[in-house]
N, C-alpha and C positions, 0 to 999 in steps of 0.2 A: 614429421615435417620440421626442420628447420626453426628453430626463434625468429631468424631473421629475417624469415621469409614471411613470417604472419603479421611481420611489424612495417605501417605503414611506408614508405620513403623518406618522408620526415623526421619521424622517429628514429629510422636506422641512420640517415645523418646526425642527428642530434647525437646519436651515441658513439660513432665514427672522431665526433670532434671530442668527445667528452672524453676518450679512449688515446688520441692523440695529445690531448691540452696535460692528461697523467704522465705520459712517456717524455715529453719535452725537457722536463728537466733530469731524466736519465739522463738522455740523449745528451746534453748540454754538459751533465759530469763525466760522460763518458771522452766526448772530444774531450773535456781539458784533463782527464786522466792521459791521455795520450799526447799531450805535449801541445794543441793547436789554441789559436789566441788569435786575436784578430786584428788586421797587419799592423793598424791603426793604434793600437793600443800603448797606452800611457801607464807607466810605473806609478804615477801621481796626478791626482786634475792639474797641480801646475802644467800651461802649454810651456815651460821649460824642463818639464822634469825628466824629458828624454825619451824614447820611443821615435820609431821612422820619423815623426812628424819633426822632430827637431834636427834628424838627420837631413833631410827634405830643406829642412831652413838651412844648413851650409852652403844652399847650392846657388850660386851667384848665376843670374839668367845675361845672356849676351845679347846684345841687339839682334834678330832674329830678320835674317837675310832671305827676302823675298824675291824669287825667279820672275819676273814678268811675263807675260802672259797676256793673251791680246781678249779685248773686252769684248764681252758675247753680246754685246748691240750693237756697235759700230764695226768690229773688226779691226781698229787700231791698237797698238801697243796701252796696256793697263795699269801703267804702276802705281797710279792711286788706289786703285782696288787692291791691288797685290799688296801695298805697303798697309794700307786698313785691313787685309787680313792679318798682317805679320802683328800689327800694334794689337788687336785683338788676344791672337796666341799668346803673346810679352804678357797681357792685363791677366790675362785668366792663368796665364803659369806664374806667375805674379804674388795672385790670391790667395794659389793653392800652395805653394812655396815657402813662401815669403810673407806670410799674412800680417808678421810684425815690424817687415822691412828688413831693406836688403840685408846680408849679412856683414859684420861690418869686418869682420877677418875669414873668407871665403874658404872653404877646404874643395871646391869642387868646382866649374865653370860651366853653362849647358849651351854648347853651340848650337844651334836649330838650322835646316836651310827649309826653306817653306817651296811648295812647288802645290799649283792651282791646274786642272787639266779640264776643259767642258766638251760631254759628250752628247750626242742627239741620243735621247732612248727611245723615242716616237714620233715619228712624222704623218704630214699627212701624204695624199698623195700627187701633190705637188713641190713636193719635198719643205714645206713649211714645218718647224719643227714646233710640237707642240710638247714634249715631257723632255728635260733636260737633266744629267747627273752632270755633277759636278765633286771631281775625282778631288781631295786636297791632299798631298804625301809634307810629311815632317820628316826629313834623315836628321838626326841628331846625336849626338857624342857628350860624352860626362868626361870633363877632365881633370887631373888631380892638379893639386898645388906646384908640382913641377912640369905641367903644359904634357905629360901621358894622359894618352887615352886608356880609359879604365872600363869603361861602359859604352857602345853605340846601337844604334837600335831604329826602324822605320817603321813610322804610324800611318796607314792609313784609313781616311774614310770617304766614303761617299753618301751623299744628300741629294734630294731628286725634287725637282719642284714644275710645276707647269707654267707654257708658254702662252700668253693670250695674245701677243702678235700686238701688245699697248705697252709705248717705253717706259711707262712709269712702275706700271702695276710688276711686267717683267723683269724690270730693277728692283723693285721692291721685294719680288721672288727671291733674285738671284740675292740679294743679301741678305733675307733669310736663314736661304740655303746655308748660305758662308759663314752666317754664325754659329748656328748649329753644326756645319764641320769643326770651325774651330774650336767650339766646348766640346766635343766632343775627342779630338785630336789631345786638346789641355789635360782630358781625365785620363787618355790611356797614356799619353806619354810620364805624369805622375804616378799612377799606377805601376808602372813599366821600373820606373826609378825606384820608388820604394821599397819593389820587390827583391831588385838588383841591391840596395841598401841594407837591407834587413839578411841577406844570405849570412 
């Protein structure tokens, strides 16, 4: 029979992890034997000392131009909402960017256009809608110092939140929803950059 078979389930994980926690830093020389590091990664703890992250600070952010879009409570035209998403995306690519302030001689410029889309994902059967996604698309462009685009790219996400048919609490849904799209939209479009940077 087996070792492993006569040894309780406990045991046999206990020895599973003790078995993995030895290999990890194999593992760990082996990728950097093969050249991989992680994207993020600093030549020096100075946050000047170079790596994407200071590439990422070149990048001068544009006023981030918001499509309008009509408001899932009343049905009229939204641009307060729209333009509170757009100031959002600006904060949080902002942060991630920019965390020491703007750059003061820009090598790069990131146009945004922001587009908000709300879909029914469940109704009842009087067509009251009770689960709502809400689509948000980022098209965005890197440009260099002489106004060429060098980098473009479209981020999408979608966020789902429920309808209780009460304006406040449904408002209070819906911008939720919207900020978790736009942190969410903030990480992949950085992500997206960095990678494009680091090539």
């Amino acid at each position: 029979m087996p070792m492993s078979a006569s040894l309780p389930p406990s045991q046999h994980c206990r020895g599973l992890r003790r078995l993995l926690l030895r290999l990890a830093p194999v593992l760990l020389l082996a990728l950097a034997g093969c050249g991989w590091e992680p994207l993020y990664a600093r030549p020096a703890p100075d946050p000047t000392s170079g790596g994407v992250s200071a590439k990422l600070a070149t990048i001068a952010i544009d006023p981030i131009d918001p499509t309008t879009s009509l408001d899932p409570l009343t049905g009229n035209q939204r641009s307060p909402y729209d333009s509170r998403a757009a100031q959002l995306l600006q904060n949080h690519l902002r942060d991630g960017l920019n965390p020491y302030g703007p750059p003061s001689a820009a090598a790069y410029h990131l146009g945004i256009k922001l587009r908000d889309s709300l879909f029914r994902a469940a109704a009842l059967g009087n067509g009251d809608s009770t689960r709502d996604d809400l689509l948000m698309v980022a098209r965005y462009q890197l440009t260099n110092e002489k106004g060429d685009v060098v980098f473009q790219d479209e981020a999408r996400v979608i966020t789902s939140y429920d309808v209780l048919n009460e304006p406040f609490s449904d408002l209070q849904s819906h911008n939720d929803a919207l900020q978790r799209a736009v942190e969410q939209l903030a990480e992949a479009i950085q992500t997206r950059l960095a990678v494009y940077l680091e090539k």
